[in-house]
C-alpha positions in Angstrom: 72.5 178.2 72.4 71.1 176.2 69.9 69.2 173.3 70.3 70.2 169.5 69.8 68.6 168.0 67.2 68.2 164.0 67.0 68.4 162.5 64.2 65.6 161.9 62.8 63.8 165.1 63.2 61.5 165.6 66.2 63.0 166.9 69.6 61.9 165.0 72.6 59.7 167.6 73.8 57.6 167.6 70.8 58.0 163.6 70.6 56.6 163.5 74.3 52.9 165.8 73.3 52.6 163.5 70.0 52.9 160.3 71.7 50.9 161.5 75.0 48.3 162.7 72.4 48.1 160.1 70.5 47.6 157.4 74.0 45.1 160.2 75.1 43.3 159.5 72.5 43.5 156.0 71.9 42.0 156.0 75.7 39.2 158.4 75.3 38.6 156.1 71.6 38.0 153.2 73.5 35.9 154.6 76.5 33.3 156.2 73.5 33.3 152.9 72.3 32.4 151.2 75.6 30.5 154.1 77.1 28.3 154.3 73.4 27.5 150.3 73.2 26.3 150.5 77.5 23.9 153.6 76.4 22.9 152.9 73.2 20.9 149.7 74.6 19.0 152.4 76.8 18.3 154.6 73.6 21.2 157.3 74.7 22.8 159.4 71.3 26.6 159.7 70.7 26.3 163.1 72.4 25.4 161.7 75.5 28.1 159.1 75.7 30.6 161.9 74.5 29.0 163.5 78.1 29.5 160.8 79.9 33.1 160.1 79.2 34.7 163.6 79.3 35.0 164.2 83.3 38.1 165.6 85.5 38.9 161.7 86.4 38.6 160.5 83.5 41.1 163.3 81.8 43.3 162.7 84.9 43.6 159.2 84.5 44.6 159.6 80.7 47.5 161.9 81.4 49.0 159.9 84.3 48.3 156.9 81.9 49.6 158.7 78.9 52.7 159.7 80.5 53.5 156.3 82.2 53.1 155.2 78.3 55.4 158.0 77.2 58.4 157.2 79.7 57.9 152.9 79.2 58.1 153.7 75.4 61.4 155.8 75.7 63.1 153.7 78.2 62.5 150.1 75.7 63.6 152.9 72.9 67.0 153.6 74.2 67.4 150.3 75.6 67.2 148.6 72.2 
């Protein structure tokens, strides 16, 4: 059975990993930044900020947060 395309181009499970990505990242962007300012005052490197941020809860919260994103941003999508 084929699958039904949208127009536009991308099916909604490939929409869904590029949008999730792309919050995943904005998140983990913005904890370097904050994590990199705090430790670079104490004479910490990027590396060690880049340490600091990458934990299980921090990976956790950015999925959950990601897909909250995700399902907010489709819902407003269809609704306008």
């Amino acid at each position: 059975m084929p699958r039904k395309k949208e127009p536009g181009g991308l099916s909604l499970f490939l929409r869904a990993v590029i949008e999730t990505g792309f919050i995943i990242f904005l998140f983990y962007s913005n904890l370097l930044m904050g994590e990199f300012t705090r430790a670079s005052g104490k004479g910490k490197s990027v590396i060690d900020a880049i340490t600091d941020i990458f934990t299980l809860n921090d990976f956790i919260i950015a999925v959950v947060s990601a897909f909250i994103g995700f399902v907010i941003v489709e819902y407003l999508r269809k609704k306008l």
